[in-house]
N, C-alpha and C positions, 0 to 999 in steps of 0.2 A: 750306881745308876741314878739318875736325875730322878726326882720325885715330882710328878704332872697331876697338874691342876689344871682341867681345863673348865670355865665358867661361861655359861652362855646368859648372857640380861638384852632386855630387850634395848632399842633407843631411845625408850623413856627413859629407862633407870639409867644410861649412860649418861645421858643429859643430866641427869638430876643430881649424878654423882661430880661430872665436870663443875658443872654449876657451884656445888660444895667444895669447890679445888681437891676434891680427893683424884688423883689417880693413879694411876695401874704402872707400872715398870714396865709390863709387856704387856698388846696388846694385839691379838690376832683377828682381822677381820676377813671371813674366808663363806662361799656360800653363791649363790643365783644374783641375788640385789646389789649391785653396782652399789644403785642410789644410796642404799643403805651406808655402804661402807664412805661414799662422799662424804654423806652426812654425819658419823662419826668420828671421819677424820677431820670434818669442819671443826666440830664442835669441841674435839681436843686442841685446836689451834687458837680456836675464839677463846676457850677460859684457859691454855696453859703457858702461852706465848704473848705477851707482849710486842706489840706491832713494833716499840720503838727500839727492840732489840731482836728481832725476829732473821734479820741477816746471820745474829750470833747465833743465835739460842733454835733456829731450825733448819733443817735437813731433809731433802727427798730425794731417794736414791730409785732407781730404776733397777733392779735383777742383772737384768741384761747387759749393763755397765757399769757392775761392780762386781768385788765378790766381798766375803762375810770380814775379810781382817781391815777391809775400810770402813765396815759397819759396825765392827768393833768398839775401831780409833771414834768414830765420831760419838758413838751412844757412849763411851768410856770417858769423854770430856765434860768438864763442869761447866755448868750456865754462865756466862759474860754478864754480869749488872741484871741475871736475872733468878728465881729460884727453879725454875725447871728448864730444860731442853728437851725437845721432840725429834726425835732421829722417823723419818716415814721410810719406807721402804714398798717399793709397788713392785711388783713383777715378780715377789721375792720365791715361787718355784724356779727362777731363772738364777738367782745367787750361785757363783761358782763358792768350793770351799765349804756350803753350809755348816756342816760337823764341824766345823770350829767353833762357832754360834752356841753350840753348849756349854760350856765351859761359861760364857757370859748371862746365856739364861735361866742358871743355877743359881749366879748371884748377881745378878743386875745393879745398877747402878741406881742410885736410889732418889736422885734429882733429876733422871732422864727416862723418858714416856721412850717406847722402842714400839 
């Protein structure tokens, strides 16, 4: 069985931590505050992505028009000319397939924000 971690920090300390290019392999933003999650996911894209490679190095899938083995393929690919990629995933109670998604979130990829 998968061994779970789950950590909750506020958006200071997300900030703070982007800021220090530290980040997270998985990242679950779930809860009432939209805004909140905007703004997290901004701020993972302002310090982890690179504008001048951002067609390579990022990714937003939708639930509803995916399911979890293309979410796989893209969080499983190495950065293009850059050191990390950000795979986004919105809607993701909508993913067909999810239970596959374990097997990835046990060992994640270790250049790619999910």
């Amino acid at each position: 069985m998968a061994k779970s971690k789950v950590e909750g920090i506020s958006f200071a300390e997300l900030e703070r931590k982007h800021k220090q290019r530290q980040f997270a392999s998985v990242y679950l933003f779930f809860g009432e505050e939209e805004f909140l999650f905007a703004e997290g996911l901004d701020s993972l894209i302002e310090h982890a992505v690179d504008p001048s490679t951002s067609s390579f190095n990022l990714d937003v899938f939708y639930g509803s028009e995916i399911d979890a083995r293309k979410i796989i393929e893209a969080a499983s690919s190495y950065p293009m000319m850059a050191e990390r990629r950000v795979v986004i995933v919105k809607e993701f109670d909508k993913v067909s397939n999810k239970e596959l998604l374990v097997s990835y979130l046990e060992k994640p990829f270790s250049s790619t924000s999910l």
